[in-house]
N, C-alpha and C positions, 0 to 999 in steps of 0.2 A: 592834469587835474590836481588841486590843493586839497591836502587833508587839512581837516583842524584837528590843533592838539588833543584831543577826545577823540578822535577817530586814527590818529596815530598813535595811540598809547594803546588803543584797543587792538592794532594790526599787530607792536610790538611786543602786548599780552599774549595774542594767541602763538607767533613767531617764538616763542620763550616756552608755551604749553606744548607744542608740537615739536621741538627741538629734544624736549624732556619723554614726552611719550608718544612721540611719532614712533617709531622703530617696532614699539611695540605692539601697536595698533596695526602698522603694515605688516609685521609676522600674522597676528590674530586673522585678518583679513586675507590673507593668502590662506591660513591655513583652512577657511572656511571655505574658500575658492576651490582650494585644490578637493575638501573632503565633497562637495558638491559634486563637483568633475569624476571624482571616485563613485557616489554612488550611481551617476548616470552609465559611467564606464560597466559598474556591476550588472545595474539592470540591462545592459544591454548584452553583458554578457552568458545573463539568465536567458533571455528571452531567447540568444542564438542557439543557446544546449537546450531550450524546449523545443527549438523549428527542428532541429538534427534530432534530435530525439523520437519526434510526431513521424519523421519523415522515415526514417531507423522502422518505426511499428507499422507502417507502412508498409515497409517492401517484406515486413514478417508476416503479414497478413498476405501478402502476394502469393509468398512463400507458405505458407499453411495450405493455399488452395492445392497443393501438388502432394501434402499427404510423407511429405517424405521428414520422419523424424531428425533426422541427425542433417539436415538443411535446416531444418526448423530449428533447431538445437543450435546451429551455429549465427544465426541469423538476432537470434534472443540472444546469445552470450555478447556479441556486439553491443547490446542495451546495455546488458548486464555488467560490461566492465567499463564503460565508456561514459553509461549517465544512471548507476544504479540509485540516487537518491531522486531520480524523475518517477514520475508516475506508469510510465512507460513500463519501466524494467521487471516489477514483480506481474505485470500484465502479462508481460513477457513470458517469462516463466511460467507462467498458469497453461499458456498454448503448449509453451515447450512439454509439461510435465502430460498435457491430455494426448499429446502426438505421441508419449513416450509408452503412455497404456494403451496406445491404441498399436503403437508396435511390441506390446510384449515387454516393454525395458522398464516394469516397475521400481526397479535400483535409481535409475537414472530421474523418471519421476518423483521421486522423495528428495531425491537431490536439487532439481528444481523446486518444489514445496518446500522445501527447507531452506532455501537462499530468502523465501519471501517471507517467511517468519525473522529470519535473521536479517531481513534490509526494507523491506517495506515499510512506509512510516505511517501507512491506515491497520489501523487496527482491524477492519471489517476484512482488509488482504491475509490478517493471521488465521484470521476464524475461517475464513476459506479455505485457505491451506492447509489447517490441521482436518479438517473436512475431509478434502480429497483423499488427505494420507491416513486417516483413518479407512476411508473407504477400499484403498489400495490393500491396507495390512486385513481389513474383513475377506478381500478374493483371497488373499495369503492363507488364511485359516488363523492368524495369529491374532484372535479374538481380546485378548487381557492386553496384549499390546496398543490394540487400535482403540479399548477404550480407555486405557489410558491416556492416551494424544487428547481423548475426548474431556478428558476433566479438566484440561486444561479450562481456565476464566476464559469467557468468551463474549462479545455483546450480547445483547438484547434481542436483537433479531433473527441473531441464529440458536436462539436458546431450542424455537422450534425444532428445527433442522438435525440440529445435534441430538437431541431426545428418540428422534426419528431414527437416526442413524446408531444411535444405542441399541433402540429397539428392535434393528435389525440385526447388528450381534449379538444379542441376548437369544435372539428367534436361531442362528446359525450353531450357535454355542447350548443350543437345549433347552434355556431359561425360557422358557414358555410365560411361566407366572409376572416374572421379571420385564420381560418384553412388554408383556399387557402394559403392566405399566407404567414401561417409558412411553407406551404410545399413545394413551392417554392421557400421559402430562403434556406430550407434546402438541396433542388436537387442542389439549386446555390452553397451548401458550402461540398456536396457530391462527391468524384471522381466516373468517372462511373464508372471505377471497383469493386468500392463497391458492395457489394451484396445490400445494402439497396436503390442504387439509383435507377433500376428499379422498387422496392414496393414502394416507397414513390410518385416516377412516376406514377402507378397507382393507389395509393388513390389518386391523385390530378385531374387523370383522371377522376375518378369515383366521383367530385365532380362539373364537367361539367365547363364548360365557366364561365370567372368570369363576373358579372354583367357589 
C-alpha cells in the first residue's frame, strides 16, 4: 500500500513522539495495571478473612450451645487473634465474657469486655462493654468503680440504659434520692417502646414518692 508524503510525515511524527515518551507511557500503564490487579487481589483477600471469620463465629455459636466457658473462650480467642479488626471478633468476646459470668470467672469477663473497648471499631460495641462491666463490678459490691466505667461518653441510645444502670447502683449503694433520679432521667430519655421503659417505670415505683 502507498503512503503519500502527508501520511508519511504523520507516521514519522508519531514514530519520533512515541520513541521520546513511549517508555514512559508503558511504565504509567503497567503501573495502573498492576495497582488495578492489586486492589482486586485485596478485595478478594478481604472477602476470604470475612468467609473465615463468619465461618470461625459459627462453630463459636455451636460451641456456646454446650455451655462450657473456657471452649467458649478458646473458640473466640481464634476470632480474637486471627481476624480482631472483623466484626466477628468483639461479638466474640461479648459470648465469651457472658459464658465467663455465667461460670463464676468475673476476672476473665472484664478481660474479654476490655479487648472490645480496646479493638472494636463500633462505637455502640464500647457502650456495650462498658455496660456489662459496669454491671459485673455492681454484683462485685464496687459501686464508685462501676459508675465510673459509666461516665465514661457513651451514644445516644444507650444514654437510657446507662442512667438505668446508675440508678441501680445508687439503689445498691443507699442513694435512694439519687437513684430516683437516675431513673427518671432515664424513662425521660427511654421511648416507650422500649422494653426497658416499663422496668425502669417500676423500679422507680417501687422507690416510692421523692422526698
Amino acid at each position: 500500500m502507498a503512503y503519500s508524503h502527508e501520511d508519511q510525515e504523520r507516521i514519522e511524527g508519531l514514530a519520533a513522539w512515541w520513541k521520546h515518551y513511549g517508555n514512559a507511557i508503558t511504565i504509567v500503564l503497567t503501573a495502573i495495571l498492576v495497582a488495578a490487579g492489586g486492589t482486586k487481589a485485596w478485595q478478594y483477600y478481604q472477602q476470604k478473612q470475612a468467609l473465615q471469620a463468619a465461618d470461625l463465629y459459627a462453630l463459636l455459636q455451636q460451641v456456646q450451645t454446650g455451655g462450657d466457658a473456657t471452649k467458649i473462650n478458646d473458640a473466640a480467642q481464634l476470632l480474637k487473634e486471627g481476624y480482631p479488626s472483623s466484626g466477628y471478633a468483639p461479638r466474640a468476646a461479648l459470648i465469651a465474657a457472658q459464658a465467663d459470668v455465667q461460670a463464676g470467672n468475673n476476672k476473665r469477663a472484664i478481660q474479654n469486655l476490655q479487648w472490645i473497648i480496646d479493638h472494636a471499631k463500633e462505637t455502640e460495641m464500647h457502650d456495650m462493654a462498658r455496660l456489662r462491666i459496669s454491671g459485673i463490678l455492681l454484683d462485685e459490691g464496687k459501686y464508685d468503680e462501676a459508675l465510673r466505667t459509666l461516665s465514661t461518653g457513651h451514644g445516644k441510645t444507650f444514654a437510657g440504659l446507662y442512667l438505668d444502670r446508675k440508678g441501680d447502683i445508687q439503689v445498691a449503694a443507699g442513694k435512694i434520692s439519687e437513684a430516683k433520679l437516675s431513673y427518671q432521667e432515664a424513662i425521660d430519655r427511654l421511648s416507650k417502646s422500649n422494653n426497658y421503659f416499663s422496668i425502669v417505670q417500676m423500679k422507680l415505683d417501687a422507690l416510692g414518692v421523692s422526698d
